[in-house]
PANU-143228 format. One line per field, with one value per atom (N, C-alpha, C, CB): x, y, z; atom name; residue in one letter; residue number from 1. Coordinates in nm, 3 decimals. Glycine has a CB too. Layout:
<rs>
c1 [X, ...]
c2 [Y, ...]
c3 [Z, ...]
name [CA, ...]
resn [A, ...]
resi [NUM, ...]
</rs>
This chain:
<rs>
c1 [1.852, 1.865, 1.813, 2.013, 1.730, 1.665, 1.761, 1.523, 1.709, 1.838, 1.749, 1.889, 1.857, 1.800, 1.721, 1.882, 1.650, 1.568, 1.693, 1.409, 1.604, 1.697, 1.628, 1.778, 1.680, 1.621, 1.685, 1.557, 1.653, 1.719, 1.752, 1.630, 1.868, 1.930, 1.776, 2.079, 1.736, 1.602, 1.496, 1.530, 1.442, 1.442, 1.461, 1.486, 1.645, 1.698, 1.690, 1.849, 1.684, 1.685, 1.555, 1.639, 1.424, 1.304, 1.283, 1.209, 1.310, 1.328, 1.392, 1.370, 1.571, 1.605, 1.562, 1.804, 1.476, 1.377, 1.283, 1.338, 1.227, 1.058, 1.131, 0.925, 1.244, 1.309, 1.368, 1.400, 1.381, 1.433, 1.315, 1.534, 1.243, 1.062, 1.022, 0.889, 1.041, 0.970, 1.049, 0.904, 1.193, 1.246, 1.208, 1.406, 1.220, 1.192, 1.088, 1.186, 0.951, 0.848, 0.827, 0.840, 0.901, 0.902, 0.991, 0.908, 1.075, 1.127, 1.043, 1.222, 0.985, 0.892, 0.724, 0.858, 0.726, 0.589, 0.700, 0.497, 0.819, 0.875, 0.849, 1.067, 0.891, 0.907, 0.738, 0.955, 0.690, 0.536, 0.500, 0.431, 0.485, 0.441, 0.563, 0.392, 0.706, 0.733, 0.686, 0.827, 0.643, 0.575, 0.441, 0.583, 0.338, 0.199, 0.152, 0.112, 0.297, 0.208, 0.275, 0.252, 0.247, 0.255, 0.119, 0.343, 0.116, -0.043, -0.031, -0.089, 0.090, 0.044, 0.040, 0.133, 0.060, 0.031, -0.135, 0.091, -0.184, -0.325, -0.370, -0.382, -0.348, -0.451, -0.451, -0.456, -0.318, -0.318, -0.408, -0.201, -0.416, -0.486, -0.652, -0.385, -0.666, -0.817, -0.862, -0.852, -0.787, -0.798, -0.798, -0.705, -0.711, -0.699, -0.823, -0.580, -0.881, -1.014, -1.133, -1.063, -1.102, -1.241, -1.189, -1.260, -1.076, -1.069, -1.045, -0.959, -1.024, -1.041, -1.171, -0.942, -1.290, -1.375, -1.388, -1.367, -1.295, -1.321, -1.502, -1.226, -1.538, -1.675, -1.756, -1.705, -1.804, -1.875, -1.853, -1.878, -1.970, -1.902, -1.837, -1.993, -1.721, -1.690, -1.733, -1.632, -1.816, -1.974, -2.081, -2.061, -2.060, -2.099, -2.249, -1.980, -2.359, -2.485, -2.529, -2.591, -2.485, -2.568, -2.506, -2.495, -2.540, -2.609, -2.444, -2.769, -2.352, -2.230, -2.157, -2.183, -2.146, -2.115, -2.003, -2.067, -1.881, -1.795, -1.804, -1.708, -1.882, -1.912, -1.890, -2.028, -1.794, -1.754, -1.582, -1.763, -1.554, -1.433, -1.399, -1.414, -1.506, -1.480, -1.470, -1.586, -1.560, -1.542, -1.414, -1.598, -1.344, -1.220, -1.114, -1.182, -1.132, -1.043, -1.049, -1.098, -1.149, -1.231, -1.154, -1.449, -1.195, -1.146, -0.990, -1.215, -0.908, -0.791, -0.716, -0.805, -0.816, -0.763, -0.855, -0.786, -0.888, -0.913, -0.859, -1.058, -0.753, -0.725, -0.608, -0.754, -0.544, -0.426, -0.448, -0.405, -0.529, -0.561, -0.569, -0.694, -0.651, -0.634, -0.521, -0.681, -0.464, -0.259, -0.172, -0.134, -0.226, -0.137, -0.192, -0.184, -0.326, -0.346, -0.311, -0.453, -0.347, -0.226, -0.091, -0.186, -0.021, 0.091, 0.092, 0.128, 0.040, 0.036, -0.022, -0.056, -0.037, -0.137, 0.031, -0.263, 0.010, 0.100, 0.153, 0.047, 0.040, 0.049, 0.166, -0.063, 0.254, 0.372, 0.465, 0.327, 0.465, 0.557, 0.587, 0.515, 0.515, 0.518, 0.623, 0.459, 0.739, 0.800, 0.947, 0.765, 0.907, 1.005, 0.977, 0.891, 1.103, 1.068, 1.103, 1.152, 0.984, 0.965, 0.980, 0.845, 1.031, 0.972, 0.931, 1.050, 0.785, 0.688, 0.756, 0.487, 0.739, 0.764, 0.660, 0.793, 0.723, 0.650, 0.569, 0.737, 0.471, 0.311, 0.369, 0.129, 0.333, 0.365, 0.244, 0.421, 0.275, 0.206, 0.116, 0.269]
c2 [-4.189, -4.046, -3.981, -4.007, -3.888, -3.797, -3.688, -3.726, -3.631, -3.575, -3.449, -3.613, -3.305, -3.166, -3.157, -3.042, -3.055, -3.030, -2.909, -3.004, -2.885, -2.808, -2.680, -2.903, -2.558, -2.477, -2.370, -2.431, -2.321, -2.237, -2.086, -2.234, -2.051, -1.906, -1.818, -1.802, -1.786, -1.695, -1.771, -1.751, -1.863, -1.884, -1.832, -1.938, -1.832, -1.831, -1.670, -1.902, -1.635, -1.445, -1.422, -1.380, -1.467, -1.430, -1.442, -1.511, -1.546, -1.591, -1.518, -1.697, -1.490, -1.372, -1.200, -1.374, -1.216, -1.068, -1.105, -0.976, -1.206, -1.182, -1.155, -1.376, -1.246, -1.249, -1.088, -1.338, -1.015, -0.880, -0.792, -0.819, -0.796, -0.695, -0.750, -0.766, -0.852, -0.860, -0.845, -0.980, -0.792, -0.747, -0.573, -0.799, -0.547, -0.410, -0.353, -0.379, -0.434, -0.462, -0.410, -0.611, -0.540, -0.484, -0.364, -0.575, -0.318, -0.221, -0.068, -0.241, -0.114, 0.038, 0.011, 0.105, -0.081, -0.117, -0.057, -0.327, -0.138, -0.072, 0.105, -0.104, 0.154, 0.302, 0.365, 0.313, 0.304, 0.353, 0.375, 0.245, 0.182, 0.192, 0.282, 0.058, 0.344, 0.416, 0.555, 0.404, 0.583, 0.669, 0.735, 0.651, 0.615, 0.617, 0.556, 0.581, 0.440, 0.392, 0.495, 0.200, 0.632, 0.718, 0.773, 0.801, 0.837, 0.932, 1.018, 1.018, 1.079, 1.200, 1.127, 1.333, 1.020, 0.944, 0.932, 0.823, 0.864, 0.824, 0.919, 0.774, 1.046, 1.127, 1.206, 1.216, 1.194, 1.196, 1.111, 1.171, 0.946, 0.938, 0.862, 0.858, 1.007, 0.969, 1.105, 1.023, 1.218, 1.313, 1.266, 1.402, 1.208, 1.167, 1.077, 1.116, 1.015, 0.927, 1.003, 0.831, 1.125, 1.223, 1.237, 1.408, 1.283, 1.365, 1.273, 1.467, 1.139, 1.035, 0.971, 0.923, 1.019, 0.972, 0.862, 0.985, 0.749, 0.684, 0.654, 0.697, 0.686, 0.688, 0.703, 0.750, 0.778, 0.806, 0.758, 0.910, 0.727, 0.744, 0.855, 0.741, 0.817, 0.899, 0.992, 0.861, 0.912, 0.958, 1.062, 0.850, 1.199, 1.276, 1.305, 1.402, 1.278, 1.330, 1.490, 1.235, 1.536, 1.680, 1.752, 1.795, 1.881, 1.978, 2.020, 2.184, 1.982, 1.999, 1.974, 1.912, 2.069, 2.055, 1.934, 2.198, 1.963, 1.843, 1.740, 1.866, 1.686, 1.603, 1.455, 1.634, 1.446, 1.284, 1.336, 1.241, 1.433, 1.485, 1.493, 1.577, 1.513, 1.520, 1.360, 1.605, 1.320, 1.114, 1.056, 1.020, 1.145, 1.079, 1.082, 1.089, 1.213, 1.298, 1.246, 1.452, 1.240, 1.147, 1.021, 1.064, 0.925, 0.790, 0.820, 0.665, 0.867, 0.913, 0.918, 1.031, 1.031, 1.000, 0.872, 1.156, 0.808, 0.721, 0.613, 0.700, 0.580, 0.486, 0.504, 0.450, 0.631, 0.676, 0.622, 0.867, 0.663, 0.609, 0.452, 0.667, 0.355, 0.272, 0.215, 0.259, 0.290, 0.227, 0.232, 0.371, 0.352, 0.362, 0.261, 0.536, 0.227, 0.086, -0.011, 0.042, -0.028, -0.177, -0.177, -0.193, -0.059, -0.038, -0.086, 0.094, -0.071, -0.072, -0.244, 0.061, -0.273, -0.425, -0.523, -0.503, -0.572, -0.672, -0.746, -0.753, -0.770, -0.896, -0.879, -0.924, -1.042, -1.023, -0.970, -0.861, -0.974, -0.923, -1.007, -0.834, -1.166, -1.260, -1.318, -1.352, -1.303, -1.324, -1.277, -1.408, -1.150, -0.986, -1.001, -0.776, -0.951, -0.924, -0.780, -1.020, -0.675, -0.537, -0.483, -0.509, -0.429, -0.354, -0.227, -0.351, -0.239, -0.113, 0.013, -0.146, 0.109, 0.223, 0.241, 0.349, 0.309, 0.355, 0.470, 0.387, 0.407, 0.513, 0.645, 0.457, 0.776, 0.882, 0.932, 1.009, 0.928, 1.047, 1.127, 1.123]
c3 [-0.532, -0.518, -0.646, -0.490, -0.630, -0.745, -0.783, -0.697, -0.925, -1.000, -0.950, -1.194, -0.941, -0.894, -0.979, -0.883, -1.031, -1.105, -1.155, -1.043, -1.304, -1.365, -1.448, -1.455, -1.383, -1.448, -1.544, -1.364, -1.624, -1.720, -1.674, -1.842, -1.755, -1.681, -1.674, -1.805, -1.738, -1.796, -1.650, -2.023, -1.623, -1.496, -1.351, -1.504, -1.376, -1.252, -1.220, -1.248, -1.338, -1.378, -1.277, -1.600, -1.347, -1.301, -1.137, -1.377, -1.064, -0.941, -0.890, -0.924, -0.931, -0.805, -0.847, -0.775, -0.964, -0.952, -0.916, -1.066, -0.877, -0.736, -0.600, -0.693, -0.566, -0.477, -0.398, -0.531, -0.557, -0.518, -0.504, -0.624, -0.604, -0.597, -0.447, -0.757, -0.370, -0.233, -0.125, -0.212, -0.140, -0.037, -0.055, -0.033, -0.170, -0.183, -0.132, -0.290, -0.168, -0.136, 0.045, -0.182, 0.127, 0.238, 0.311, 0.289, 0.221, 0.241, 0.235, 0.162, 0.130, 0.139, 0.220, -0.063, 0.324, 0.358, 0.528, 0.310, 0.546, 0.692, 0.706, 0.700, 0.589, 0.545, 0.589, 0.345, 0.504, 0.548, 0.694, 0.504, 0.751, 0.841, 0.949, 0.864, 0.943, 1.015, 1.026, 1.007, 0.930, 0.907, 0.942, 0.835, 0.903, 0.995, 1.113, 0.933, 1.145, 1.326, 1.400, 1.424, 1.407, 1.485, 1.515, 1.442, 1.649, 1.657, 1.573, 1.793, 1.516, 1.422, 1.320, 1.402, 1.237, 1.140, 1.095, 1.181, 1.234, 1.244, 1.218, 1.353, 1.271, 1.239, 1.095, 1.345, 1.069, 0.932, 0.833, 0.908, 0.884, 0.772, 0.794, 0.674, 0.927, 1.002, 0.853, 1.255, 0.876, 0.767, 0.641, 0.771, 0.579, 0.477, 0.444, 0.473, 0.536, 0.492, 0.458, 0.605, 0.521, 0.493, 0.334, 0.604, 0.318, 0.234, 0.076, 0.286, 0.110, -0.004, -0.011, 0.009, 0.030, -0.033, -0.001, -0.137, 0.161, 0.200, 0.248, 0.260, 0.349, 0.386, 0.320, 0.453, 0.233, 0.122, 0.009, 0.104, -0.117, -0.265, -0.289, -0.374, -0.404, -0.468, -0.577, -0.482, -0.633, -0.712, -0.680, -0.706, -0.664, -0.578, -0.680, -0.533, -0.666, -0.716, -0.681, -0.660, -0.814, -0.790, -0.961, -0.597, -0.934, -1.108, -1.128, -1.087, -1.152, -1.157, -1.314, -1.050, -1.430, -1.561, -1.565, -1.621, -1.456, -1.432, -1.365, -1.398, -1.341, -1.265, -1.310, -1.233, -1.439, -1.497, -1.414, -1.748, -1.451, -1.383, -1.271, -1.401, -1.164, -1.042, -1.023, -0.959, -1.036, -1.024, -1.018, -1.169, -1.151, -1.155, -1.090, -1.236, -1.046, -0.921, -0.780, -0.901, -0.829, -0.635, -0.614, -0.639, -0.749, -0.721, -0.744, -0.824, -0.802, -0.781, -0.629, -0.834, -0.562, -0.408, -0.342, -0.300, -0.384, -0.264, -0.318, -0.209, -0.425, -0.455, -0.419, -0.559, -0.367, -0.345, -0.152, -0.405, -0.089, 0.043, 0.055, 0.084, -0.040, -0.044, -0.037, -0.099, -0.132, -0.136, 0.016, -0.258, -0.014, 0.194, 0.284, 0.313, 0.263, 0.362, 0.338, 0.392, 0.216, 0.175, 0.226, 0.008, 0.211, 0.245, 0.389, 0.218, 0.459, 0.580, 0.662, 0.601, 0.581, 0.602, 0.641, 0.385, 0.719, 0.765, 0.669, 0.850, 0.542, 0.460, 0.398, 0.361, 0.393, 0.248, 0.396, 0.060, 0.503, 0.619, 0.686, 0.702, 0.677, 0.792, 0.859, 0.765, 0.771, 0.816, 0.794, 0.819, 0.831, 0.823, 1.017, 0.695, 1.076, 1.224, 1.237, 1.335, 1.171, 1.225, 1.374, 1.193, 1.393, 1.508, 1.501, 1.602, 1.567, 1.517, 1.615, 1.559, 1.565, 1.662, 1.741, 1.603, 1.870, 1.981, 1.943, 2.091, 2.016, 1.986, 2.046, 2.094, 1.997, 2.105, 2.198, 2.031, 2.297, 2.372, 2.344, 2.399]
name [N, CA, C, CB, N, CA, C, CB, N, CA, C, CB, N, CA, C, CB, N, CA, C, CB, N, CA, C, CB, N, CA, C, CB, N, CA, C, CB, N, CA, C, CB, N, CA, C, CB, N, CA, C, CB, N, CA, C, CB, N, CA, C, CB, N, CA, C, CB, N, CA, C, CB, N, CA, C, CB, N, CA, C, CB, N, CA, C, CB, N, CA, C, CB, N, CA, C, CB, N, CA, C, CB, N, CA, C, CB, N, CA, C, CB, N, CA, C, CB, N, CA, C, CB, N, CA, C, CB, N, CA, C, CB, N, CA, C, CB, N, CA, C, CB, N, CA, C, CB, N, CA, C, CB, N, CA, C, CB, N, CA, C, CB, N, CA, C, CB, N, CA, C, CB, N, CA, C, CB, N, CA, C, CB, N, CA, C, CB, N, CA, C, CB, N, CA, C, CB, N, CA, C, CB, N, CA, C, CB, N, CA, C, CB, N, CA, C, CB, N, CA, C, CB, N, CA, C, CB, N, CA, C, CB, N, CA, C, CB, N, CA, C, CB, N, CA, C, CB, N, CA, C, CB, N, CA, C, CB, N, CA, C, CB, N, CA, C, CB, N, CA, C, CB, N, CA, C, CB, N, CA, C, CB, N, CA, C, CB, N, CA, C, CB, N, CA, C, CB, N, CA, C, CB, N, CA, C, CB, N, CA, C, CB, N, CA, C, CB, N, CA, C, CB, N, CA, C, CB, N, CA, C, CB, N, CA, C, CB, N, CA, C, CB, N, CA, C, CB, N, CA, C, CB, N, CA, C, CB, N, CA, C, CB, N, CA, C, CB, N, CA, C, CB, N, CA, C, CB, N, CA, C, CB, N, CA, C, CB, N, CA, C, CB, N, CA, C, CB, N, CA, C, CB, N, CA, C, CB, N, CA, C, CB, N, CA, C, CB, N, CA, C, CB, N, CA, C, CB, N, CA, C, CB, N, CA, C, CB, N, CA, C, CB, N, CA, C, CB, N, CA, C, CB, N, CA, C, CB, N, CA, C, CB, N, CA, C, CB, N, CA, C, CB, N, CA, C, CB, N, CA, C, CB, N, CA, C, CB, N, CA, C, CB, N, CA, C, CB, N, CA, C, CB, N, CA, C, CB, N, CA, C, CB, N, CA, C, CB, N, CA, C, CB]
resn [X, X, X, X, X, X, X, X, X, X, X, X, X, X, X, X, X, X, X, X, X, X, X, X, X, X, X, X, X, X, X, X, X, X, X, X, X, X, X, X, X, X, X, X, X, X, X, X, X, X, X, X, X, X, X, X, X, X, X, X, X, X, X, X, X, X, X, X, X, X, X, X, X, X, X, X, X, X, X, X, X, X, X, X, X, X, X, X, X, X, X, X, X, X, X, X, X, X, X, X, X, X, X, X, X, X, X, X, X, X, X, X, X, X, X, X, X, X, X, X, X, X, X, X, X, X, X, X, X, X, X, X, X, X, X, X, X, X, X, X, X, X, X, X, X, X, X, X, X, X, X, X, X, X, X, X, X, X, X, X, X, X, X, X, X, X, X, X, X, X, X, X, X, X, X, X, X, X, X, X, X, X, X, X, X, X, X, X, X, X, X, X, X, X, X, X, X, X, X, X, X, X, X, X, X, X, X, X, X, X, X, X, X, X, X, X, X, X, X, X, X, X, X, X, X, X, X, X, X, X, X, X, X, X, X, X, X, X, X, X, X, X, X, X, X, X, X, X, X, X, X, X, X, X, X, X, X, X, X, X, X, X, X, X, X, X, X, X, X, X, X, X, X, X, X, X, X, X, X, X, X, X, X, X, X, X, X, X, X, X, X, X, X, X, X, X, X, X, X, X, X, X, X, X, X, X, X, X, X, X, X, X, X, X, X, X, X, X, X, X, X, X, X, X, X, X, X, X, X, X, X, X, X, X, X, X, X, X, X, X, X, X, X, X, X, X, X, X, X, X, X, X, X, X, X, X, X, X, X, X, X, X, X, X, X, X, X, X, X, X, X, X, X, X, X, X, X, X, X, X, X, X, X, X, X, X, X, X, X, X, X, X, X, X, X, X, X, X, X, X, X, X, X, X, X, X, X, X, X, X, X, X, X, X, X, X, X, X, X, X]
resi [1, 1, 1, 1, 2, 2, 2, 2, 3, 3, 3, 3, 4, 4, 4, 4, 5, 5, 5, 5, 6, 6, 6, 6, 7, 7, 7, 7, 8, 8, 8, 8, 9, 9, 9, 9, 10, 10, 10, 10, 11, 11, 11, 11, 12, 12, 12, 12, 13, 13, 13, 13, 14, 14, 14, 14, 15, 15, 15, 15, 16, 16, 16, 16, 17, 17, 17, 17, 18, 18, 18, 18, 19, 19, 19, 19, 20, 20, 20, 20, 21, 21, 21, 21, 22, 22, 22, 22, 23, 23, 23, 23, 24, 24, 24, 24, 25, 25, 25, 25, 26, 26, 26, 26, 27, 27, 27, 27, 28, 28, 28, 28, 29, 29, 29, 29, 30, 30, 30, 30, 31, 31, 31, 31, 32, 32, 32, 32, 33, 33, 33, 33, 34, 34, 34, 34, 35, 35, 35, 35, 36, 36, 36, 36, 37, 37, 37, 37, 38, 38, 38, 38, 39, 39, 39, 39, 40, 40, 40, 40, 41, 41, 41, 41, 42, 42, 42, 42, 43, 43, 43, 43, 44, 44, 44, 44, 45, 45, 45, 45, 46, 46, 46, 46, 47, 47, 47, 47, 48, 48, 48, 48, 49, 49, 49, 49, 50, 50, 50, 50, 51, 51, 51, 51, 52, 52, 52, 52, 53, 53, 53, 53, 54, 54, 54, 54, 55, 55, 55, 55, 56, 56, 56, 56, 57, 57, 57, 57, 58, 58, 58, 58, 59, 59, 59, 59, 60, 60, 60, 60, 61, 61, 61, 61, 62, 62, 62, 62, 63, 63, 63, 63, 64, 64, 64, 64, 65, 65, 65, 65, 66, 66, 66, 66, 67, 67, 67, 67, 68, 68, 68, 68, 69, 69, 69, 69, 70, 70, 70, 70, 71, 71, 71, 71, 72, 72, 72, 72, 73, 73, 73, 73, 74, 74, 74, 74, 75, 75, 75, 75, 76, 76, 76, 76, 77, 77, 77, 77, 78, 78, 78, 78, 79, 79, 79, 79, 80, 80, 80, 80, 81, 81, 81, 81, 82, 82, 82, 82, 83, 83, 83, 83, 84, 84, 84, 84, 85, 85, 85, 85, 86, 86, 86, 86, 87, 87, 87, 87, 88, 88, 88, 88, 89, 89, 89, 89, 90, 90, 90, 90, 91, 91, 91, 91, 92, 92, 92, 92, 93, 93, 93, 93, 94, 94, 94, 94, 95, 95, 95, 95, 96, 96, 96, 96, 97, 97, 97, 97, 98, 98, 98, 98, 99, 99, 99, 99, 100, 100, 100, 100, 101, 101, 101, 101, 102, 102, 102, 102, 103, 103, 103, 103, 104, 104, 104, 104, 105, 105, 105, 105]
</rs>
């Protein structure tokens, strides 16, 4: 018979804080997706893709004095859109048993 393995308090600390950052984790990914698997969700962030600079660069070419400023603003929201899809990505859920809400009408 093999001896447990042995780990130190500072260890055991770190482990039940991943343990806690990934319940939390899916706690605010349920929150989201209750939030956006709705039709008024989607279209929220069918809008929101225009408006983050999804489809397009964010790098807008033209005679604009601010135009290192606008860049930053740009990638600002689409990194903010990006987040909401992550949020929304199944991943890190596999084995959480969600139940998605009903699409509306």
């Amino acid at each position: 018979m093999s001896d447990p393995i042995a780990i130190t308090p500072e260890e055991a600390a770190n482990i039940a804080a991943a343990i806690i950052a990934k319940e939390e984790l899916r706690k605010k990914k349920r929150a989201y997706m209750a939030v956006f698997n709705t039709s008024a969700g989607e279209e929220v962030l069918k809008d929101l893709a225009i408006r983050c600079c999804i489809h397009f660069p964010s790098f807008q070419l033209c005679y604009q004095p601010n135009l290192a400023e606008r860049t930053i603003y740009n990638e600002g929201a689409r990194s903010t859109y990006l987040h909401i899809n992550t949020m929304l990505s199944s991943e890190g859920m596999e084995d959480d048993k969600v139940v998605e809400p009903k699409k509306e009408a």
